[in-house]
TIMI-2910 file (N, C-alpha, C, CB; in pm, 1 decimal, decimal comma, always signed):
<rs>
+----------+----------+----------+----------+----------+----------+----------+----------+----------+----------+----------+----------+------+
!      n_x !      n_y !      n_z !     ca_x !     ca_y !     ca_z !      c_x !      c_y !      c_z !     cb_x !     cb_y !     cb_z ! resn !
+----------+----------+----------+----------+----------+----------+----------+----------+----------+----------+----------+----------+------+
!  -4975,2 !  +5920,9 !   -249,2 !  -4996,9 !  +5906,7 !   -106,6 !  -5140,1 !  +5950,9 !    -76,8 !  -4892,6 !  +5990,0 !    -24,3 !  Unk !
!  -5204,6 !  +5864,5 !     +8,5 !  -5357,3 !  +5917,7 !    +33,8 !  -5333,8 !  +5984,0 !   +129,8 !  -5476,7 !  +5823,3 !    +62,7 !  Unk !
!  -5467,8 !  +6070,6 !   +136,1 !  -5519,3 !  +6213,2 !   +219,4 !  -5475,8 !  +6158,5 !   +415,2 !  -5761,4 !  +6244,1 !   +180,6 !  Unk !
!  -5577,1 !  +6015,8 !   +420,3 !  -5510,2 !  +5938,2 !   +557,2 !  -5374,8 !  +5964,7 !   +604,6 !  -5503,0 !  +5790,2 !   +537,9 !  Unk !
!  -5292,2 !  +5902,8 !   +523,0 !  -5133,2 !  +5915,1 !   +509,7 !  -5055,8 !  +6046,2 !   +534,7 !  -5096,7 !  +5880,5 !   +372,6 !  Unk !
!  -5111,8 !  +6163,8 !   +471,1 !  -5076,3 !  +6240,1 !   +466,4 !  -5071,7 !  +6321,5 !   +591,1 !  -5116,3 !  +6265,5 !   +381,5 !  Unk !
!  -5247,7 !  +6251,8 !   +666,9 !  -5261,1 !  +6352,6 !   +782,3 !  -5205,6 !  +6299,8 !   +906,7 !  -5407,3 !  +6391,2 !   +809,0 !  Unk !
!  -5186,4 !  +6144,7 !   +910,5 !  -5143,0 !  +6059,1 !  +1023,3 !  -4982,0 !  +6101,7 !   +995,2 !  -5191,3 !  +5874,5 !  +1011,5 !  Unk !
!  -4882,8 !  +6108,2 !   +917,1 !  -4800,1 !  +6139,9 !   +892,5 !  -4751,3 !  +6329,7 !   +994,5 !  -4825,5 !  +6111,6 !   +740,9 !  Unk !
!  -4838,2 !  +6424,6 !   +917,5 !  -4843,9 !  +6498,3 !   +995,1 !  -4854,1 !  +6532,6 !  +1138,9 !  -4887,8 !  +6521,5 !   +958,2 !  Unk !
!  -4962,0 !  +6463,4 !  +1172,3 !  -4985,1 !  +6420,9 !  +1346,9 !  -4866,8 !  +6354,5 !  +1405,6 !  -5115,1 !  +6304,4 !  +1376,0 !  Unk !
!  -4828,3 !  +6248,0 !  +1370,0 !  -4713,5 !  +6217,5 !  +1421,7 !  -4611,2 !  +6295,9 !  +1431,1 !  -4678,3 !  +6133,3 !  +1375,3 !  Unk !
!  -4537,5 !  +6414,5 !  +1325,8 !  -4397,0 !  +6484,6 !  +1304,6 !  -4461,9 !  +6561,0 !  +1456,1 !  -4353,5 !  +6599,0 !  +1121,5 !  Unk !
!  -4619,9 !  +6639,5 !  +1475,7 !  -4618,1 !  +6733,6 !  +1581,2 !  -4580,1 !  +6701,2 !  +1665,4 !  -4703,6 !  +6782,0 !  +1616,7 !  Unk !
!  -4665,8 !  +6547,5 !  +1712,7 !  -4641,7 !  +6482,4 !  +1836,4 !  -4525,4 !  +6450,4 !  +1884,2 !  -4695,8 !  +6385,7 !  +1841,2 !  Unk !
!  -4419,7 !  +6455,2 !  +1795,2 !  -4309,5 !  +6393,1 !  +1782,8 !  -4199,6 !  +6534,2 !  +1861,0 !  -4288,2 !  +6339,6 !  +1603,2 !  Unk !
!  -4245,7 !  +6651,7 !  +1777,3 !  -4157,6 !  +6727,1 !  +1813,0 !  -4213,6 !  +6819,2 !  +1890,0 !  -4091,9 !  +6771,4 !  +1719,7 !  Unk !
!  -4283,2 !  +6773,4 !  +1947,7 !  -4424,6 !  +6834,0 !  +2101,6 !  -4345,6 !  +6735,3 !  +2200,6 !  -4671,0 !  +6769,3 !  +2082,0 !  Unk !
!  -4329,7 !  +6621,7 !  +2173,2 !  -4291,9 !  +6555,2 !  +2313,3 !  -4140,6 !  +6556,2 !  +2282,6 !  -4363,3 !  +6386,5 !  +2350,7 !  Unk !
!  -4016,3 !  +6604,3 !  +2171,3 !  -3908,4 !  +6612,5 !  +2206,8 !  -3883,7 !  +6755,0 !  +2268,4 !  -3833,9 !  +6573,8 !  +2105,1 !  Unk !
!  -3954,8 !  +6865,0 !  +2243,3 !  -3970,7 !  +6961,2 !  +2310,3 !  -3977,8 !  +6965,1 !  +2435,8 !  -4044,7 !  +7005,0 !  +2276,9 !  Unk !
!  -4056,0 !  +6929,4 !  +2500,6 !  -4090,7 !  +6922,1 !  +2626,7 !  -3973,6 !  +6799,8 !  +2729,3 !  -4259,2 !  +6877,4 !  +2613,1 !  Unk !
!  -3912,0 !  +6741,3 !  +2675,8 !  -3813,6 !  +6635,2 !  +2719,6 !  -3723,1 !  +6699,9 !  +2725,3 !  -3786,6 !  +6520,1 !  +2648,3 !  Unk !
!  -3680,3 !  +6824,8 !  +2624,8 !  -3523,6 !  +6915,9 !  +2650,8 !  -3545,8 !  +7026,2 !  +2762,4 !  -3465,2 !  +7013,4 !  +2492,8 !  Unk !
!  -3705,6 !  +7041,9 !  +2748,9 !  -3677,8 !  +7179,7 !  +2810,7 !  -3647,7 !  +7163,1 !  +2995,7 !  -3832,8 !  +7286,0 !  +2772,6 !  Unk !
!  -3598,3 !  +7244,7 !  +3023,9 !  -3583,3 !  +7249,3 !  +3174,7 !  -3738,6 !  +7258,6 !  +3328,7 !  -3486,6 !  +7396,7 !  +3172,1 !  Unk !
!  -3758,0 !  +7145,1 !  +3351,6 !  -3884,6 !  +7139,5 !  +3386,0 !  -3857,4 !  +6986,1 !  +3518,8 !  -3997,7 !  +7115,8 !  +3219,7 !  Unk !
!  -3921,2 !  +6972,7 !  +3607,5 !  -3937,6 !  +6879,4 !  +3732,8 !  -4002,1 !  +6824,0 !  +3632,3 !  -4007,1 !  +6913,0 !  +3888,2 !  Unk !
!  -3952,8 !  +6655,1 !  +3666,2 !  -4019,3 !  +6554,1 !  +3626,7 !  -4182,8 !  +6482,2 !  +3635,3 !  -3947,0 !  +6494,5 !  +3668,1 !  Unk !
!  -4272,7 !  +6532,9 !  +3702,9 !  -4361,5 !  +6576,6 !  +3745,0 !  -4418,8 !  +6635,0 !  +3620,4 !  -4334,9 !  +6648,5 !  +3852,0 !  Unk !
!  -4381,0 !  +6810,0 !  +3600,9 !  -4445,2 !  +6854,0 !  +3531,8 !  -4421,3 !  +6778,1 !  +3385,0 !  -4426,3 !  +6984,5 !  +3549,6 !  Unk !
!  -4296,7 !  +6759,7 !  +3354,5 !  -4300,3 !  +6691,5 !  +3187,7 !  -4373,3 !  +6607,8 !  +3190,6 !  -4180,3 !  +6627,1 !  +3118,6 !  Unk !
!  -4416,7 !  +6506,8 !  +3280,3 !  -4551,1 !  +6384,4 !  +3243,4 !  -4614,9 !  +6457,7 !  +3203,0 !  -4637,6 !  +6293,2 !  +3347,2 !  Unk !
!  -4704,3 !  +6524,9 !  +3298,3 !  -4791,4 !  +6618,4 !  +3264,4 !  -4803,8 !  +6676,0 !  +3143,4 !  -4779,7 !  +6699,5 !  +3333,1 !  Unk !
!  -4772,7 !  +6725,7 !  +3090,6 !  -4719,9 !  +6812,5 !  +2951,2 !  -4739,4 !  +6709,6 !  +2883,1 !  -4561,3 !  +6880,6 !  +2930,7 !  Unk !
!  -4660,2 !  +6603,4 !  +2884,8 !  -4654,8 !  +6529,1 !  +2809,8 !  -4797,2 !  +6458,4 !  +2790,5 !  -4552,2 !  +6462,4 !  +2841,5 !  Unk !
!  -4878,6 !  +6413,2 !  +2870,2 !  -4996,6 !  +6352,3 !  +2865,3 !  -5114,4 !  +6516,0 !  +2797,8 !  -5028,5 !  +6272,2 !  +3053,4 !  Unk !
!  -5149,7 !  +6622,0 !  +2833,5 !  -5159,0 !  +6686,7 !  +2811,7 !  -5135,0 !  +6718,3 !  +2628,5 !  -5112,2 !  +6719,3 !  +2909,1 !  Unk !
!  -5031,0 !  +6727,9 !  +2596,3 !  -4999,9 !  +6674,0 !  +2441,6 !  -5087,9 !  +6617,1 !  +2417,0 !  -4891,0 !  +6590,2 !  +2405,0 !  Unk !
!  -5027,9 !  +6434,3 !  +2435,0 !  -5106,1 !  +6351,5 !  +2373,6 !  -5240,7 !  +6389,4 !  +2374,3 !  -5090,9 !  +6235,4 !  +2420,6 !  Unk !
!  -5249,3 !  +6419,3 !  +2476,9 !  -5516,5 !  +6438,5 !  +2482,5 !  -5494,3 !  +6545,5 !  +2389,9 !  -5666,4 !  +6534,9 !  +2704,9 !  Unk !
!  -5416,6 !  +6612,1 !  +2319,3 !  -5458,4 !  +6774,9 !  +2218,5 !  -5444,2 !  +6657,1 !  +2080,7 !  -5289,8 !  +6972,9 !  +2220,6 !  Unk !
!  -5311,3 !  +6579,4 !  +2064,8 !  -5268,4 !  +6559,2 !  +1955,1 !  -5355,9 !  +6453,1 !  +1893,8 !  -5136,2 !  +6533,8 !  +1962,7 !  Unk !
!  -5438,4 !  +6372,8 !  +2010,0 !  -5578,1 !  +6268,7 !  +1983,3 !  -5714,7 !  +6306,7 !  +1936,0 !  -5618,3 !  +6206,4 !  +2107,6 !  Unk !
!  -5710,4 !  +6448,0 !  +2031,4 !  -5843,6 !  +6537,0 !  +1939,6 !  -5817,6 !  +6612,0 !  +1807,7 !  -5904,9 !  +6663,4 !  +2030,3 !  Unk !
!  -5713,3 !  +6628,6 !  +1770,1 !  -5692,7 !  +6699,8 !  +1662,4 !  -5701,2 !  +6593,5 !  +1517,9 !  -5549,6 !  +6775,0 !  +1688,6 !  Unk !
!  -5631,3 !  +6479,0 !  +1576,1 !  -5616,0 !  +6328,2 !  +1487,3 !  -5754,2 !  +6335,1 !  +1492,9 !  -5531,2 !  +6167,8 !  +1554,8 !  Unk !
!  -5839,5 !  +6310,1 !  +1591,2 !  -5938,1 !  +6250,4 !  +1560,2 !  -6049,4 !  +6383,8 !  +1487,0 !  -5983,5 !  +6166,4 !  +1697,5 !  Unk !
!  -6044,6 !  +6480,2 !  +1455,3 !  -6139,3 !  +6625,6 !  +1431,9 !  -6071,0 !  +6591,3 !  +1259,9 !  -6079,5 !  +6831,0 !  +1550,6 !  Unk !
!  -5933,5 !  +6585,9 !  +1257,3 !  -5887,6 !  +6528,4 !  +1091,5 !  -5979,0 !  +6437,0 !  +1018,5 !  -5748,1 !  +6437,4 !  +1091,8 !  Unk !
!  -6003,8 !  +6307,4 !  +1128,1 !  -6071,2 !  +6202,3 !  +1043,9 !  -6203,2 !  +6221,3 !  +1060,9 !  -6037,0 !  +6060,9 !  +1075,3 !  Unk !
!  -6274,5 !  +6302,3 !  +1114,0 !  -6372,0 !  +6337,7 !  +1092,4 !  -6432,4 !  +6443,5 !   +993,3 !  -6387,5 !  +6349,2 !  +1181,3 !  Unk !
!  -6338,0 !  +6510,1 !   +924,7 !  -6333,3 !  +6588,6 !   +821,7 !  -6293,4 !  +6485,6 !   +689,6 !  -6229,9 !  +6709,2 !   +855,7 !  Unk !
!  -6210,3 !  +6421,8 !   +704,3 !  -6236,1 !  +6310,4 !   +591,6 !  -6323,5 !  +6219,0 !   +573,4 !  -6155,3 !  +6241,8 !   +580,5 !  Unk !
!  -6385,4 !  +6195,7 !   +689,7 !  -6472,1 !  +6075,8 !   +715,4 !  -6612,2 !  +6145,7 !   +606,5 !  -6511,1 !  +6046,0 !   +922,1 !  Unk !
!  -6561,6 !  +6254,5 !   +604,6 !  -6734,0 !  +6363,0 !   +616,7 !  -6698,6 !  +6387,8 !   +480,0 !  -6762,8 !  +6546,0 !   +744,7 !  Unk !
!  -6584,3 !  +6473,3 !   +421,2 !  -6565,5 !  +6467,9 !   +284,8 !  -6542,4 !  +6310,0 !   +158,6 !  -6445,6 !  +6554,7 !   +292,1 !  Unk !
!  -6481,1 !  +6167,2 !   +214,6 !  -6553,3 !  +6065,8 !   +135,7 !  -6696,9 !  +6066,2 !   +161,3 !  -6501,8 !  +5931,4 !   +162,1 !  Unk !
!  -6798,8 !  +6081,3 !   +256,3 !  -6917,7 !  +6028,8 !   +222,8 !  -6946,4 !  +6173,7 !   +111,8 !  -7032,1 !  +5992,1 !   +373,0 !  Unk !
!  -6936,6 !  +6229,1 !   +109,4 !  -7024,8 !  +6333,0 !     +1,2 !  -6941,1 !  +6274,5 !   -121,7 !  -7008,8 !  +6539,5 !    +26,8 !  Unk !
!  -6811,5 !  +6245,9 !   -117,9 !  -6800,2 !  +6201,6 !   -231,0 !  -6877,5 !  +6081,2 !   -339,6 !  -6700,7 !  +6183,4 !   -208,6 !  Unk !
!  -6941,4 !  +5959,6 !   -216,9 !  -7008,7 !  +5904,7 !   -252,2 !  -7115,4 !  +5905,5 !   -244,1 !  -6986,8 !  +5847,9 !   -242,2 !  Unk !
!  -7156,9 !  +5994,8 !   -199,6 !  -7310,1 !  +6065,7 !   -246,5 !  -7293,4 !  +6072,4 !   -387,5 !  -7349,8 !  +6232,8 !   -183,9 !  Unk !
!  -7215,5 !  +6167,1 !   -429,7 !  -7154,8 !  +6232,2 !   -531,0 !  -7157,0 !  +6145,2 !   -653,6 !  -7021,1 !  +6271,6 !   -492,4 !  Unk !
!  -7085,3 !  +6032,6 !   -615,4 !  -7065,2 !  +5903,2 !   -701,9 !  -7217,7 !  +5885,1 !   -731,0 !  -6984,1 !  +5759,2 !   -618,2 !  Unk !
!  -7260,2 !  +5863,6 !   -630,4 !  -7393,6 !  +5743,7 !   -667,1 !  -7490,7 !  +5823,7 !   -777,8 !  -7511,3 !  +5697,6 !   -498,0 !  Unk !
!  -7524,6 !  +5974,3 !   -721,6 !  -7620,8 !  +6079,9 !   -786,2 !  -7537,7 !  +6042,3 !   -967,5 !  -7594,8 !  +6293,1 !   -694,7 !  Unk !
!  -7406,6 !  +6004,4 !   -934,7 !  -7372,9 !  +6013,5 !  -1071,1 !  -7407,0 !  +5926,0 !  -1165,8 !  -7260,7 !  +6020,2 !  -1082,1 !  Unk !
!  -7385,5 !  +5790,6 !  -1117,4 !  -7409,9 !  +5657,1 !  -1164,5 !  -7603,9 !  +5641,8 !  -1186,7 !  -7332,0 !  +5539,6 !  -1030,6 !  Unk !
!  -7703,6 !  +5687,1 !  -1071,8 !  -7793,3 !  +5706,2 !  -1143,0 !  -7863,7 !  +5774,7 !  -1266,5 !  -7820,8 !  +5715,4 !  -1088,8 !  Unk !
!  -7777,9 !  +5892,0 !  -1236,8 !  -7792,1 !  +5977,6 !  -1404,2 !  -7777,5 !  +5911,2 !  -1474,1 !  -7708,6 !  +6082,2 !  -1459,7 !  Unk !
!  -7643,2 !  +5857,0 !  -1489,5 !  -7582,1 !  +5799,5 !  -1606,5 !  -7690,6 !  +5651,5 !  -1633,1 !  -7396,7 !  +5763,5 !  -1569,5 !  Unk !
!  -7710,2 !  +5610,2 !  -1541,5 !  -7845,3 !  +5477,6 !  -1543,1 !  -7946,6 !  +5523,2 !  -1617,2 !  -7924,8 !  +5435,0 !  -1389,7 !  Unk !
!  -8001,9 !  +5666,8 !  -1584,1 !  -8125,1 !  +5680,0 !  -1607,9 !  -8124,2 !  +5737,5 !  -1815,2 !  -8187,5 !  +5805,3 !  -1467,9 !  Unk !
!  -7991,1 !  +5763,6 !  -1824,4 !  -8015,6 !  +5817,0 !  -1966,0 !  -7970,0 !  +5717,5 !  -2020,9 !  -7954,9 !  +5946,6 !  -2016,6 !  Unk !
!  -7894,8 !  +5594,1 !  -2009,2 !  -7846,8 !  +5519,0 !  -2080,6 !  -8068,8 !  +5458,3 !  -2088,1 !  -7677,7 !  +5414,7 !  -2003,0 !  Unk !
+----------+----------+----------+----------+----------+----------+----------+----------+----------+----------+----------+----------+------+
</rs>
């Protein structure tokens, strides 16, 4: 399973049991939107702060790669 998978997977179980939470608990309909939208804007920045930490760890990887493949160019 890739790192993606793993973290969209995660995000979803929170979101999931962030908005069944808030649907049981005792609250005016009013406020559960609220809450509920509230969620979502946390659970979108957090998704999105994830893929920006992966986004950021593949490119060094292919930094990584390339520095490698020229070595290996330059001694062959």
């Amino acid at each position: 399973m890739t790192t993606g998978k793993i973290v969209l997977s995660i995000a979803a179980g929170v979101a999931a049991g962030a908005i069944l939470g808030i649907l049981f608990a005792p609250a005016k309909g009013v406020d559960t939107r609220k809450k509920i939208v509230q969620k979502r804007d946390e659970a979108i920045d957090n998704i999105n702060e994830m893929l920006e930490n992966v986004t950021g760890k593949l490119e060094a990887v292919k930094k990584q790669a390339a520095r490698m493949v020229e070595n290996g160019l330059a001694k062959v």
